[in-house]
C-alpha positions as CSV (number, residue, x, y, z in Angstrom):
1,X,125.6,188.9,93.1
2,X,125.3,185.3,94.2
3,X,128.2,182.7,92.9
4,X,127.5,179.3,92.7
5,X,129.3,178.6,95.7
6,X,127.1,180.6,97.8
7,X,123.7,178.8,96.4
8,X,125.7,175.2,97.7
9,X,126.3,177.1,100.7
10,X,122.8,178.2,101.5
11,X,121.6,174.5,100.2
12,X,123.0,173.3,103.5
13,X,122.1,175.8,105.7
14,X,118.1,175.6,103.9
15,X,115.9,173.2,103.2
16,X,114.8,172.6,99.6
17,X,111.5,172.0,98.3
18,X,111.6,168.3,97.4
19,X,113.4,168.2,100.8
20,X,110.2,170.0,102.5
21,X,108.0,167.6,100.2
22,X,109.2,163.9,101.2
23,X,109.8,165.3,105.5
24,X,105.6,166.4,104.4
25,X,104.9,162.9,103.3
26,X,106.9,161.2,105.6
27,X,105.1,163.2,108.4
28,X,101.4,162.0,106.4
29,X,102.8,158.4,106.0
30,X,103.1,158.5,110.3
31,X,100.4,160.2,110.9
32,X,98.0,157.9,108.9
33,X,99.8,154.6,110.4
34,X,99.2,156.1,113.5
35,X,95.5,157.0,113.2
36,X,95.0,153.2,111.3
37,X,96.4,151.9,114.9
38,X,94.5,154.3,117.5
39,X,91.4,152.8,115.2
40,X,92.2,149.3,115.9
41,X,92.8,149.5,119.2
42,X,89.4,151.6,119.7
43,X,87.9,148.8,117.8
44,X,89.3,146.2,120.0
45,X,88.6,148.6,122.7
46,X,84.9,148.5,121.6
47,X,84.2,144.9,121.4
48,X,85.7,144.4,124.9
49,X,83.7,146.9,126.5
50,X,80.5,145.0,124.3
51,X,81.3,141.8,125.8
52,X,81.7,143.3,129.9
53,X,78.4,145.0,129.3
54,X,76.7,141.7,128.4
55,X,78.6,139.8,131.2
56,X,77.6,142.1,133.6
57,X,74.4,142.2,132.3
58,X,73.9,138.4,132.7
59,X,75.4,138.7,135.8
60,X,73.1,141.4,137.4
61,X,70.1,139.4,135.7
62,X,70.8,136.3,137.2
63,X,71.8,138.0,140.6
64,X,68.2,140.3,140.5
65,X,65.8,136.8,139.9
66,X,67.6,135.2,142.7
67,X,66.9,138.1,144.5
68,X,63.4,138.1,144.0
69,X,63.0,134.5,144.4
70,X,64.6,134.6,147.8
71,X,61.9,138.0,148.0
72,X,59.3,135.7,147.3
73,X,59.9,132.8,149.2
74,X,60.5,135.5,152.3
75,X,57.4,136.6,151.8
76,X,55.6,133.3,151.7
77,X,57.7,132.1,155.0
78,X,56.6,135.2,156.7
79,X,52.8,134.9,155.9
80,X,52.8,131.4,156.9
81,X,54.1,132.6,160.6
């Protein structure tokens, strides 16, 4: 038979259920602060990436019409000799 003083024993040695329970929800409570920041920070992550694309966009624009322009006045110059 068990005695009472084994069950205390075996208390220490296992864990319970409502032990189990709150190292369960403690584990959920993490993980769900943790997802909440990756989410952020792919957020942030995001909007940066938005805002290089459209500087380098500008940038190649701008960089591609002065292009041509010198292109165009090459051109010209050239037919004139």
């Amino acid at each position: 038979m068990i005695t009472d003083a084994d069950i205390v024993k075996l208390k220490k040695v296992f864990v319970t259920k409502q032990e189990l329970k709150r190292e369960i929800d403690r584990a959920n409570n993490y993980t769900e602060k943790l997802f909440m920041s990756l989410s952020k920070d792919l957020l942030d992550f995001k909007k940066e990436m938005v805002e290089f694309k459209e500087r380098t966009s500008k940038t190649l624009d701008w960089l591609v019409g002065a292009f041509k322009k010198f292109d165009e006045e090459h051109t010209i110059l050239y037919a004139r000799y």
